[in-house]
N, CA, C and O of each residue as an XYZ file, in Angstrom:
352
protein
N     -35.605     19.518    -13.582
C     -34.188     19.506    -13.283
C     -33.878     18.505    -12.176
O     -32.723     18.080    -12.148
N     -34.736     18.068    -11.268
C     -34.642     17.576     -9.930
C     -34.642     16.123    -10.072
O     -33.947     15.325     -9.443
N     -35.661     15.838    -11.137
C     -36.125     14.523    -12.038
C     -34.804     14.207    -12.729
O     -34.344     13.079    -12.551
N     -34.201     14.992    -13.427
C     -33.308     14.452    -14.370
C     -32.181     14.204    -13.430
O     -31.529     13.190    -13.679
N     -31.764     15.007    -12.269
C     -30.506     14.688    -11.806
C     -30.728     13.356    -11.028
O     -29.727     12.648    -11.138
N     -32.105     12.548     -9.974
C     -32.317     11.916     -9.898
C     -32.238     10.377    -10.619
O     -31.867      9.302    -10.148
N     -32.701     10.708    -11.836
C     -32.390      9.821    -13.233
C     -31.381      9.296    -13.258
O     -31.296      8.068    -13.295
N     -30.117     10.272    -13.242
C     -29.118      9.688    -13.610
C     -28.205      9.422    -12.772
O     -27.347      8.586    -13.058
N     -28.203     10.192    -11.359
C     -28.116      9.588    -10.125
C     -28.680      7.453    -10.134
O     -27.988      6.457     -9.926
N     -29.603      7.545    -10.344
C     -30.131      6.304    -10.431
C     -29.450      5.048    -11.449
O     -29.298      3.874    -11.111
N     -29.141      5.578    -12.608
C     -28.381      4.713    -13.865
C     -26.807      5.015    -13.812
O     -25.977      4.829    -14.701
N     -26.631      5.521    -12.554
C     -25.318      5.200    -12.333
C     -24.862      4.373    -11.141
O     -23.728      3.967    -10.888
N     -26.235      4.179    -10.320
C     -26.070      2.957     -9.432
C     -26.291      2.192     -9.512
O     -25.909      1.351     -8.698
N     -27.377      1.765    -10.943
C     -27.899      0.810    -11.616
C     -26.392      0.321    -12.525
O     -26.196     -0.718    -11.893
N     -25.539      0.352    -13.278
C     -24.490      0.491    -13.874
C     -23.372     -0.158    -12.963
O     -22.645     -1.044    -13.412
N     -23.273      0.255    -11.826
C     -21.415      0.173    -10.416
C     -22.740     -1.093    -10.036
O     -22.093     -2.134    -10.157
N     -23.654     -1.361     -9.798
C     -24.493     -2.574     -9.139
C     -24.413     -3.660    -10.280
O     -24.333     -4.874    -10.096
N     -24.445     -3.065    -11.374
C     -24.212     -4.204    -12.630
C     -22.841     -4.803    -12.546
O     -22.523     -5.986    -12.433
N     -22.125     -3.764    -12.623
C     -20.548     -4.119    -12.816
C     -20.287     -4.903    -11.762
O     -19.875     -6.047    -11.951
N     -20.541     -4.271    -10.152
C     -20.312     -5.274     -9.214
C     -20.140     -7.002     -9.331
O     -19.223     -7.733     -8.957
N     -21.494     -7.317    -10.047
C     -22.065     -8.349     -9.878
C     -21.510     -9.047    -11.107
O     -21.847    -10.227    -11.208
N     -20.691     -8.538    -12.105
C     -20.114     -9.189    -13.368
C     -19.117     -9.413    -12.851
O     -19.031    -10.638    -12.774
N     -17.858     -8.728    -12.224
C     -16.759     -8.746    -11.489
C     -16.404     -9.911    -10.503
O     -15.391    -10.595    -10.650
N     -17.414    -10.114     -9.363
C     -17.734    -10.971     -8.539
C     -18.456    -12.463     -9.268
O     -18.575    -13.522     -8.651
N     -18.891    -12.235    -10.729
C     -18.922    -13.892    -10.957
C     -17.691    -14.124    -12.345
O     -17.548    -15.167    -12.983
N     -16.886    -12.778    -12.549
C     -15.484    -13.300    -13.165
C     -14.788    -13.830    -11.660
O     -14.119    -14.863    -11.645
N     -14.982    -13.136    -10.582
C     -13.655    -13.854     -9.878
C     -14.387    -15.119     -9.476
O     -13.423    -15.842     -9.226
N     -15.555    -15.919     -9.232
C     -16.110    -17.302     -9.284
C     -14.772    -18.453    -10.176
O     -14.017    -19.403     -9.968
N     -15.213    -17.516    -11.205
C     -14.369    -18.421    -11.855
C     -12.473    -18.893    -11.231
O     -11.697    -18.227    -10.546
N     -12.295    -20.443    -11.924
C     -11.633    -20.743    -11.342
C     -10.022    -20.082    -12.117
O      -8.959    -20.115    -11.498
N     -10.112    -19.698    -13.087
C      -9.070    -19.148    -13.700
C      -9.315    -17.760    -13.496
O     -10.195    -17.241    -14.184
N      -8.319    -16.654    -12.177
C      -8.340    -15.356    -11.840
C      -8.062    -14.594    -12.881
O      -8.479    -13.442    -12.992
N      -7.326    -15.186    -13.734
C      -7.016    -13.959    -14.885
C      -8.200    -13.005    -15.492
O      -8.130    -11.857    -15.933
N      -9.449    -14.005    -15.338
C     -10.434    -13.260    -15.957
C     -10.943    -12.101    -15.218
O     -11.525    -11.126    -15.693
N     -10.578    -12.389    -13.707
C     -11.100    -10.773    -12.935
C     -10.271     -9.678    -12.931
O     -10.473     -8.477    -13.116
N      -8.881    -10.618    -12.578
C      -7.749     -9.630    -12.001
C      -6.519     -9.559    -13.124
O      -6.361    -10.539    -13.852
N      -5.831     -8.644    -13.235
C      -4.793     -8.109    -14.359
C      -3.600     -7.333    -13.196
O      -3.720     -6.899    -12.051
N      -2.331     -7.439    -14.262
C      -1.346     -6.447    -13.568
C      -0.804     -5.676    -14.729
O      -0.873     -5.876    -15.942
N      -0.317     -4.856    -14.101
C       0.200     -3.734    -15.089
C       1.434     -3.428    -14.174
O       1.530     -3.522    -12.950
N       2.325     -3.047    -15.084
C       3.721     -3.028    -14.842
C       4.144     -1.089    -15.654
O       3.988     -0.570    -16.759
N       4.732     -0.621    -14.251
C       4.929      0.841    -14.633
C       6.049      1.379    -13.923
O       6.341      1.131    -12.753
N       6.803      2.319    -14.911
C       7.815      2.792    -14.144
C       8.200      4.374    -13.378
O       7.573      5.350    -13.790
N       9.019      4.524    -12.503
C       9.393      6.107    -12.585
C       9.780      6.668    -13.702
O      10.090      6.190    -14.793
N       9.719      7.868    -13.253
C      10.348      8.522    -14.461
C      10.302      9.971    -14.492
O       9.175     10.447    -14.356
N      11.326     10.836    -14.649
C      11.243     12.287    -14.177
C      11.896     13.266    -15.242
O      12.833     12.984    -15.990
N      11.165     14.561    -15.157
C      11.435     15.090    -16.376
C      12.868     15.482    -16.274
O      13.504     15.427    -15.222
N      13.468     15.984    -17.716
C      14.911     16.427    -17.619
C      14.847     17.883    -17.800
O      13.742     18.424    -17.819
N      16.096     18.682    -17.957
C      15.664     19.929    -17.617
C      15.611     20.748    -19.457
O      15.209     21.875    -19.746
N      16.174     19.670    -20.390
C      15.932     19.440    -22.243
C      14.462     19.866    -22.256
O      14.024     20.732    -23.014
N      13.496     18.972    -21.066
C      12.328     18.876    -21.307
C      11.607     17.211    -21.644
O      10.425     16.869    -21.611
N      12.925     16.358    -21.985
C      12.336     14.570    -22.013
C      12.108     14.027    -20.996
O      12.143     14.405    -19.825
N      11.998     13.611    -21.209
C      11.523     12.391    -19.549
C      12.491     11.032    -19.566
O      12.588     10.239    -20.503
N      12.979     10.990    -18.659
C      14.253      9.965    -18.402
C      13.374      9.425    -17.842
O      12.521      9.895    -17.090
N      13.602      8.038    -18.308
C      12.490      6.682    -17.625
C      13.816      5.581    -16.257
O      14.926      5.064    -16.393
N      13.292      5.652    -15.644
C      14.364      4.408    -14.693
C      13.448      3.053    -14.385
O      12.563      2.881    -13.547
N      14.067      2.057    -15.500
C      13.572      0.789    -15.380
C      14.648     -0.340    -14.672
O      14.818     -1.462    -15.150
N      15.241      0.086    -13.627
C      15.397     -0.677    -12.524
C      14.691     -1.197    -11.480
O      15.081     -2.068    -10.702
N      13.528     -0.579    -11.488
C      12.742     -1.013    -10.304
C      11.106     -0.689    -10.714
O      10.456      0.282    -10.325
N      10.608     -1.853    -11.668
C       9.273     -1.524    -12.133
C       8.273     -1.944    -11.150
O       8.217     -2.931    -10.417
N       7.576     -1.043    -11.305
C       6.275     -1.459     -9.885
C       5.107     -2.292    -11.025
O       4.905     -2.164    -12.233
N       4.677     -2.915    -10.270
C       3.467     -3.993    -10.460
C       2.236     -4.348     -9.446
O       2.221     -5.045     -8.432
N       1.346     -3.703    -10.016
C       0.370     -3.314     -9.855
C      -1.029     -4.739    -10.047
O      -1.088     -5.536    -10.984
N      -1.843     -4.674     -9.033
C      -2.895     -5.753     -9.322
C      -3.897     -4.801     -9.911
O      -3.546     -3.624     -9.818
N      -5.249     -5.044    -10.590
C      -6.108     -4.458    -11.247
C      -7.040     -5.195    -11.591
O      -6.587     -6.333    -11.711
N      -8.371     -5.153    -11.872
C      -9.465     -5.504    -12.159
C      -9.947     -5.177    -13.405
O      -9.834     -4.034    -13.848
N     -10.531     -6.171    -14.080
C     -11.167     -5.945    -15.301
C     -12.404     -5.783    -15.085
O     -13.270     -6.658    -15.102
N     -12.585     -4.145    -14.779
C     -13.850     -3.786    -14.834
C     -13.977     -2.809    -14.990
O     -12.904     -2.205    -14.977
N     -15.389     -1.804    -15.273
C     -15.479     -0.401    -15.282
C     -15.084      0.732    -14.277
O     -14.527      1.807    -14.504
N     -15.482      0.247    -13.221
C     -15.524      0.768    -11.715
C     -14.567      0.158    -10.765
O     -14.687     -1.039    -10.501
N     -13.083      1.281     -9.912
C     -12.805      0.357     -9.043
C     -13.014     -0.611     -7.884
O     -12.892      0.069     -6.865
N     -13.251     -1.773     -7.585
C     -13.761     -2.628     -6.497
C     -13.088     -3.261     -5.987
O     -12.091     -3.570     -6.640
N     -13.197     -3.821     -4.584
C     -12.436     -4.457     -4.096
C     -10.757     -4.387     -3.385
O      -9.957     -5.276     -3.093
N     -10.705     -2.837     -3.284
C      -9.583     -2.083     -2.832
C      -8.519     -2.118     -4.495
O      -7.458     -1.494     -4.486
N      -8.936     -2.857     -5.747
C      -8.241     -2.486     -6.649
C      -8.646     -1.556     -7.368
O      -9.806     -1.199     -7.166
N      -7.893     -0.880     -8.389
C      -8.127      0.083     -9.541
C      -9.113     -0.420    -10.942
O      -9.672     -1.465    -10.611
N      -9.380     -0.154    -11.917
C      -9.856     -0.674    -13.236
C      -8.532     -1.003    -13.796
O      -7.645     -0.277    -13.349
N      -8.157     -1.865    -14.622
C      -7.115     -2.133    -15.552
C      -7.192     -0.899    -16.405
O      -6.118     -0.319    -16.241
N      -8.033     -0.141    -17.332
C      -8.135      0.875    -18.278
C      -7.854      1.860    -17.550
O      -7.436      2.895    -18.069
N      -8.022      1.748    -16.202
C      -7.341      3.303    -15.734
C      -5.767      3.188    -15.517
O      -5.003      4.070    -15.910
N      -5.251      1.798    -14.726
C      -4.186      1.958    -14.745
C      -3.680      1.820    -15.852
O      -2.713      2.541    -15.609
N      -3.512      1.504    -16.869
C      -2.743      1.492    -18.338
C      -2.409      2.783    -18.773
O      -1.353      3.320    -19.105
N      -3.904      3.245    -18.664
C      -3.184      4.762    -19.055
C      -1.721      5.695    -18.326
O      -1.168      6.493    -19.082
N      -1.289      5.573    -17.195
C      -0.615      6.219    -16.492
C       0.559      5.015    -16.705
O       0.689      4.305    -15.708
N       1.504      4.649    -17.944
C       2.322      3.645    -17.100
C       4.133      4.061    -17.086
O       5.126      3.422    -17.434
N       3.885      5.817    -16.342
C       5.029      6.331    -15.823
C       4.454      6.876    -14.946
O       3.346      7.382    -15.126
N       4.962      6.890    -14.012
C       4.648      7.616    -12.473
C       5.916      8.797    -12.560
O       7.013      8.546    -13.060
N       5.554     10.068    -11.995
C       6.782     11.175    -12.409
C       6.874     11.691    -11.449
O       5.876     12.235    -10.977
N       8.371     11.737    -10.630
C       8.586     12.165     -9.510
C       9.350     13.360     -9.681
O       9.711     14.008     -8.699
């Protein structure tokens, strides 16, 4: 049991050490698009029907990384996509 949690303890630092190092030679490159992404998301709050009224007056935009793991004080792009209403 001690072995296995070790294991995979291990191939998950082996994995965020991989990604690191793919991340850091997309941003080498001289065209950023390949590291960094934005995603564009709005408020939006439920009604009392039960829909969700969206307010696209003021869309937030977001920087993000194309990677597995967040780095670099940004998020993953695949995580932020998923969420692109924030609900107050």
């Amino acid at each position: 049991m001690k072995r296995a949690v070790l294991i995979v303890v291990a191939a998950l630092v082996v994995v965020y050490a991989i990604d690191y190092a793919l991340l850091h030679h997309k941003m080498a490159n001289p065209d950023q698009t390949v590291a960094y992404g934005t995603i564009t998301s709005f408020y939006g709050t439920a009604t009392k029907g039960g829909k969700m009224e969206i307010f696209t007056d003021q869309p937030l935009t977001e920087t993000c990384v194309h990677s597995l793991f967040p780095h670099s004080g940004y998020r993953a792009c695949w995580y932020v996509s998923k969420g692109g209403v924030k609900q107050f």
